[in-house]
N, CA and C atoms as a LAMMPS dump frame, in Angstrom:
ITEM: TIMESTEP
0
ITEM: NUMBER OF ATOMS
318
ITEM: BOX BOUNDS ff ff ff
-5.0000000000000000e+02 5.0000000000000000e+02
-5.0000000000000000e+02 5.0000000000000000e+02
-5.0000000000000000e+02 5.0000000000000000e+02
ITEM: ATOMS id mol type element x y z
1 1 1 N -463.784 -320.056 111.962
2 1 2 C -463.858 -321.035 113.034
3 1 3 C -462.855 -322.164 112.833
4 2 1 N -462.557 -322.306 111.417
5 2 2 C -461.858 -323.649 111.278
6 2 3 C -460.077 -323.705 111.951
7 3 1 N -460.07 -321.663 111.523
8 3 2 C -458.517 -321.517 112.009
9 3 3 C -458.387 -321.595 113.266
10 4 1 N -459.498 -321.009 114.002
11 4 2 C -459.382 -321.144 115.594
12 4 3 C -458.962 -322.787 116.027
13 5 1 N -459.852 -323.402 115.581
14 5 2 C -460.318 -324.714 115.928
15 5 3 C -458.334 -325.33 115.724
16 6 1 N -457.921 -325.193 114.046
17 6 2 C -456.43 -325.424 113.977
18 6 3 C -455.36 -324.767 114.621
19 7 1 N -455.956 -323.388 115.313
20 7 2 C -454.458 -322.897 115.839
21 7 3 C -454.438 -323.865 117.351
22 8 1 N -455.513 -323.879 117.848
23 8 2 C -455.51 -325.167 119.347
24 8 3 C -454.925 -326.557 118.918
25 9 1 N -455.312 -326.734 117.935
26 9 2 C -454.691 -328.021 117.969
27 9 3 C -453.1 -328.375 117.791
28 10 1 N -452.607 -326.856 116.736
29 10 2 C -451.304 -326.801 116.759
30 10 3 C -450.561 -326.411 117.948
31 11 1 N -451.239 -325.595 118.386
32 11 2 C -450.769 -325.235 120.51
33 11 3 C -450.622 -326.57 120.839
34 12 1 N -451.696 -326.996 120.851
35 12 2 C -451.74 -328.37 121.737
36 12 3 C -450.681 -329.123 121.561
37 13 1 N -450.323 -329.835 120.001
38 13 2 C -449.113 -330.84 119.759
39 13 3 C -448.041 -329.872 120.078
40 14 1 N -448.237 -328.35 119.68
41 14 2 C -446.522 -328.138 120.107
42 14 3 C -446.564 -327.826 121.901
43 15 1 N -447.183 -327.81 122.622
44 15 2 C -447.385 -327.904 123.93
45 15 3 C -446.521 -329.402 124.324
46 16 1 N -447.565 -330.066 123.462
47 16 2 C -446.57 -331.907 124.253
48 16 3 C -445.245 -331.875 123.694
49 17 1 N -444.933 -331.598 122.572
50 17 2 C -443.655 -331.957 121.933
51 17 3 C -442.453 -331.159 122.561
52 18 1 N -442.72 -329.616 123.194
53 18 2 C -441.844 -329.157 123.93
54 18 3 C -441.833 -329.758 125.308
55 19 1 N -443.128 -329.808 125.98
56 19 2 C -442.989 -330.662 127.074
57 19 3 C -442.127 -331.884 127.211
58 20 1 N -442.553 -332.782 125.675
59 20 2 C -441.726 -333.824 126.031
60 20 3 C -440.041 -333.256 126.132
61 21 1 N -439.735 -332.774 125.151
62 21 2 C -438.606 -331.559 125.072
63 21 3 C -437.754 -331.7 126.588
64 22 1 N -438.998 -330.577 127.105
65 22 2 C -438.201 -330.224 128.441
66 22 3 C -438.161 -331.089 129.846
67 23 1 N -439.119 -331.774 129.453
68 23 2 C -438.988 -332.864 130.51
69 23 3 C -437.881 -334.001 130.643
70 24 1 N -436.867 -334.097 129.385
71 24 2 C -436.132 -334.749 128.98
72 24 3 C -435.215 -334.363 129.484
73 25 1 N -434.985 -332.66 129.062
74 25 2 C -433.755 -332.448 129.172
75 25 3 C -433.779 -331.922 130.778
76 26 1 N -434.413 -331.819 131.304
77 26 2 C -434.303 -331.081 133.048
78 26 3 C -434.05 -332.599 133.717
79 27 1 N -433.26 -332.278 134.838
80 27 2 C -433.203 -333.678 135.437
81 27 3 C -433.953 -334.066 135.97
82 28 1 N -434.676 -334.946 136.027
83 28 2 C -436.177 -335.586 136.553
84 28 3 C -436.695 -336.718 135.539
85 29 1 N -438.217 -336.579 135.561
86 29 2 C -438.578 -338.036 134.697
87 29 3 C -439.526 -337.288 134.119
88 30 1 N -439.811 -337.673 132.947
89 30 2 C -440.574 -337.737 131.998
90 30 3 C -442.389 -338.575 132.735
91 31 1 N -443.344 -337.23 133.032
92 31 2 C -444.736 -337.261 133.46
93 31 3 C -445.157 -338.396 133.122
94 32 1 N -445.627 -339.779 133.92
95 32 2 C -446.075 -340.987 133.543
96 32 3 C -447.504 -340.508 132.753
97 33 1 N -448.315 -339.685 132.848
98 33 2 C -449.646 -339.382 132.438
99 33 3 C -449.469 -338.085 131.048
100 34 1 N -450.118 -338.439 129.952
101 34 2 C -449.801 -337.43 129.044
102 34 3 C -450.166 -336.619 128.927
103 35 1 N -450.964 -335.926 129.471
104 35 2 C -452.337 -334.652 130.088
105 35 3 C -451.309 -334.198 130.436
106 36 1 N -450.046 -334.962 131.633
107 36 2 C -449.546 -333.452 132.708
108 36 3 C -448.087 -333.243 131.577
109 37 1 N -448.057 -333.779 130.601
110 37 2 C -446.661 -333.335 129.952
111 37 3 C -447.26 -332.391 129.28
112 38 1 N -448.237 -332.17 128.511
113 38 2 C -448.913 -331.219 127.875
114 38 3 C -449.483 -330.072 128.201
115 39 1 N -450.013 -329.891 129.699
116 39 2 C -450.769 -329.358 130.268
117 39 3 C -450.384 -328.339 130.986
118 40 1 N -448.843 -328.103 131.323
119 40 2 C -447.972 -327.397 132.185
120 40 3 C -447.382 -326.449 130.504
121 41 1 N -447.085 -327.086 129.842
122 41 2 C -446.773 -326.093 128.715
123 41 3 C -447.92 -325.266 127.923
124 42 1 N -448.724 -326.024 127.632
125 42 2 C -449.693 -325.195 127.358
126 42 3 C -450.409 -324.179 128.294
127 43 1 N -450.382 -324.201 129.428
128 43 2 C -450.655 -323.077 130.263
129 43 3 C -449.625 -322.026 129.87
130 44 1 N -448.216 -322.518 129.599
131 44 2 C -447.257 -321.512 130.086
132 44 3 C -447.554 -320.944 128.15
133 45 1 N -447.881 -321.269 127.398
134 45 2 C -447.221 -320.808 126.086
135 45 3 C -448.473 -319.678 126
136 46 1 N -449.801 -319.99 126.786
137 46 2 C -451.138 -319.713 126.2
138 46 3 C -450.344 -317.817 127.618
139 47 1 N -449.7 -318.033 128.292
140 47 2 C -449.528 -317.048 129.235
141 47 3 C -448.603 -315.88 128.541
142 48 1 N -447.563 -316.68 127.679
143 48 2 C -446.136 -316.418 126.991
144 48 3 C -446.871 -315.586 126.042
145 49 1 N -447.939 -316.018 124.871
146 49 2 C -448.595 -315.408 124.137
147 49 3 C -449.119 -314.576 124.478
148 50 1 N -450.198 -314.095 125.622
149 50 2 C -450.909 -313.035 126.14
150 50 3 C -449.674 -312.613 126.688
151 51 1 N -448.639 -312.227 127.022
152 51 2 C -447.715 -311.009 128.358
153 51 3 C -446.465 -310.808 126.743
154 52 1 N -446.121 -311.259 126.036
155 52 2 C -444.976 -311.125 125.327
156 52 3 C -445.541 -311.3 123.571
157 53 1 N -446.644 -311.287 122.923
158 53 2 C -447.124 -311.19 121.773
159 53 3 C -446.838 -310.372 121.382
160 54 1 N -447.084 -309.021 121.913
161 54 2 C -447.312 -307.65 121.084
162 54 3 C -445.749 -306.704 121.371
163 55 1 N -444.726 -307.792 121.683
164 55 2 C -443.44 -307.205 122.258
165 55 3 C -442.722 -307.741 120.948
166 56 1 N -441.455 -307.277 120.757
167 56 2 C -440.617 -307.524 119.649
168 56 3 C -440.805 -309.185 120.016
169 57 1 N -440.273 -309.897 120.731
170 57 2 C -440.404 -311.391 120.595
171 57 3 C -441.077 -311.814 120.003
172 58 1 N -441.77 -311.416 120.031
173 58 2 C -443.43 -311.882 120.093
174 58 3 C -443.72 -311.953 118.056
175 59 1 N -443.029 -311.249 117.309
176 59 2 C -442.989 -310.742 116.256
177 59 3 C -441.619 -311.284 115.474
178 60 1 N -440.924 -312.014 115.941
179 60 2 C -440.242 -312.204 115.053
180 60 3 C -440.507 -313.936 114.641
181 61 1 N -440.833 -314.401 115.027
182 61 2 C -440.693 -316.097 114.448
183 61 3 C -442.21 -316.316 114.355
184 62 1 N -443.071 -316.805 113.459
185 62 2 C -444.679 -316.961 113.77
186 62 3 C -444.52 -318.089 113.019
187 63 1 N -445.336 -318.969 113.432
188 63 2 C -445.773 -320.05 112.655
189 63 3 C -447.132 -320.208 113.096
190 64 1 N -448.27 -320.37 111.982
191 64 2 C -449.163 -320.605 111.903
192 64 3 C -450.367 -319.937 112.869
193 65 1 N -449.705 -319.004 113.109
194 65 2 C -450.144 -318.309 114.133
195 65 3 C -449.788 -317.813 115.53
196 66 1 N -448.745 -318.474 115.659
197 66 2 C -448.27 -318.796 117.063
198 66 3 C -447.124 -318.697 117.369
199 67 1 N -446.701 -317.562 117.746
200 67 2 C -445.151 -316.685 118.26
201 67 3 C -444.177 -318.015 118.656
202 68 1 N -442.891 -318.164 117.707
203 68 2 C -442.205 -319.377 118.172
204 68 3 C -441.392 -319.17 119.798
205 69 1 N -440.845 -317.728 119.771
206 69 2 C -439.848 -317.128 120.708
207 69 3 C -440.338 -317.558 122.061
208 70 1 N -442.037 -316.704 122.25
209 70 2 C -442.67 -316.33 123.616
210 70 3 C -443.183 -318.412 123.658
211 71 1 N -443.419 -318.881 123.029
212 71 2 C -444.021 -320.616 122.767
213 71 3 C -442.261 -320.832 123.92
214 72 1 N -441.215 -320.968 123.418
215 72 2 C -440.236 -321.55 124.032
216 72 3 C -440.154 -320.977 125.131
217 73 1 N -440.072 -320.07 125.886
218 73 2 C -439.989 -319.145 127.145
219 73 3 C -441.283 -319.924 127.664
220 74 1 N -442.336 -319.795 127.623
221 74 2 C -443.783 -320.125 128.331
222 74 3 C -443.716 -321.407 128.55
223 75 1 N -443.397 -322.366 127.706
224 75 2 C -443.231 -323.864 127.836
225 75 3 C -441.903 -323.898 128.755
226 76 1 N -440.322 -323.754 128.862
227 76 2 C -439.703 -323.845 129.484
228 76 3 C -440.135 -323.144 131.035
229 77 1 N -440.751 -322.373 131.442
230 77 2 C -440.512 -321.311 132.626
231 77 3 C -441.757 -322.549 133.442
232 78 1 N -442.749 -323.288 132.384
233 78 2 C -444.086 -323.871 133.122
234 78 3 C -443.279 -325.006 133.514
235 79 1 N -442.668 -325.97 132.875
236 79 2 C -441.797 -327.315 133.19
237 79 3 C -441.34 -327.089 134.305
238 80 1 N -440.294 -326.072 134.177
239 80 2 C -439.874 -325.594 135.773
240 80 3 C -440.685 -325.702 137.146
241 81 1 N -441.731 -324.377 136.338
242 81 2 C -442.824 -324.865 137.87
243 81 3 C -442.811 -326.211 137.917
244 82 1 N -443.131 -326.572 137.249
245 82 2 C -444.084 -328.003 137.445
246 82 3 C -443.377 -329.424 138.048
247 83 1 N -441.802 -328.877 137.377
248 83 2 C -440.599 -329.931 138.251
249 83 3 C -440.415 -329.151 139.78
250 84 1 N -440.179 -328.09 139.795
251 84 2 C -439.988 -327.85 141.091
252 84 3 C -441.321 -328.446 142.066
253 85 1 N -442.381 -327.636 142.038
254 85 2 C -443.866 -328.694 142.434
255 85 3 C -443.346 -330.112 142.465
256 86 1 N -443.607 -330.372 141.6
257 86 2 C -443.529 -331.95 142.163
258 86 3 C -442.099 -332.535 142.78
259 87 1 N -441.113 -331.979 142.914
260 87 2 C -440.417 -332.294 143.427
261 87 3 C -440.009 -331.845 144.768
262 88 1 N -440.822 -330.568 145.292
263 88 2 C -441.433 -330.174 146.988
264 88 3 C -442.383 -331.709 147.468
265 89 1 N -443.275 -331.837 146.605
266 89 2 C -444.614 -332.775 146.945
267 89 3 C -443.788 -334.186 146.943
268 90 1 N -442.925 -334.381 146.133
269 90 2 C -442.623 -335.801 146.175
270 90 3 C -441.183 -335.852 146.162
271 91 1 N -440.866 -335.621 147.16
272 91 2 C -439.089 -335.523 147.852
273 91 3 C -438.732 -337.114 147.334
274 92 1 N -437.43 -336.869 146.421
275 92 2 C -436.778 -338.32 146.076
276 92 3 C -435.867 -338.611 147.353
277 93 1 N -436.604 -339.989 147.448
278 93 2 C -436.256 -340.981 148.78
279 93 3 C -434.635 -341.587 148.67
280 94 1 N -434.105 -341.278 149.621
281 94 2 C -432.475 -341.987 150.04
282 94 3 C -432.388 -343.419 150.175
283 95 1 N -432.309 -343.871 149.326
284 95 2 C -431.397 -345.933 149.752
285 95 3 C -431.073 -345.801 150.642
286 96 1 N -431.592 -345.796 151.942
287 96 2 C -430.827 -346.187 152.812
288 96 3 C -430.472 -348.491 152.869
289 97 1 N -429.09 -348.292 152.858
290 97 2 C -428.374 -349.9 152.785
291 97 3 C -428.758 -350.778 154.597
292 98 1 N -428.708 -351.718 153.877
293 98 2 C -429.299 -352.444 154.851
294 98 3 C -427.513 -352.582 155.83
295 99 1 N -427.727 -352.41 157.129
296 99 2 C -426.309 -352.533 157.632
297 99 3 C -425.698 -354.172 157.802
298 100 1 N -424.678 -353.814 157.556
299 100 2 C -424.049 -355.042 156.946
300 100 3 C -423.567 -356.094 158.174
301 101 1 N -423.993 -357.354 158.483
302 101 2 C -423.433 -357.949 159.274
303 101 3 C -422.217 -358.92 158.777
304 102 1 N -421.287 -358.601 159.871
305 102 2 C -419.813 -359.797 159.761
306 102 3 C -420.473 -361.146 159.81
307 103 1 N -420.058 -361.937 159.056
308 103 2 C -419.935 -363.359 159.514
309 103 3 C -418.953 -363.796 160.384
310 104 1 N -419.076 -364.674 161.521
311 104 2 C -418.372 -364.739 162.588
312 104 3 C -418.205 -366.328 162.857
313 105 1 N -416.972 -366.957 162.349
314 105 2 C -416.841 -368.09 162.545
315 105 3 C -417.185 -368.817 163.61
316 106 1 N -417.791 -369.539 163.85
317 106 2 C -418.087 -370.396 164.97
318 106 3 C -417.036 -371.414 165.506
């Protein structure tokens, strides 16, 4: 029970730490709430692990339990979703400039 209990928790920090990762490097902003930086990778790594574990990837890098290869693929492919999503839902707004008036000597 104790390893179960440690392999989640190591998912978990490496969930945020790639999140923070990829949220950095994709153009966009870094999730004001720390649930959704974590939460989009860990879906994707916990998906990466079940579809690509038992595949050569899946077998060559392990740490502590936890396939490094299919961890980077699952965390990068979820960021994606998760920037594209929010960036359908929350279209970045145009400056529009205030139009400029002449000064007109009197």
């Amino acid at each position: 029970m104790t390893m179960d209990f440690g392999t989640f928790l190591l998912m978990l920090a490496l969930s945020y730490a790639s999140g923070v990762l990829w949220y950095d490097l994709l153009p966009g902003k870094l999730a004001v709430r720390p649930w959704r930086v974590a939460a989009y990778p860990f879906l994707g790594i916990f998906v990466a692990e079940t579809l690509l574990g038992g595949t050569i990837l899946g077998s060559v890098l392990n740490f502590g339990g936890i396939q490094l290869i299919p961890m980077a693929i699952g965390s990068l492919v979820a960021v994606i979703i998760d920037w594209i999503i929010f960036s359908l839902r929350n279209p970045a707004t145009v400056a529009q400039y205030e139009p400029r008036v002449e000064a007109h000597p009197a």
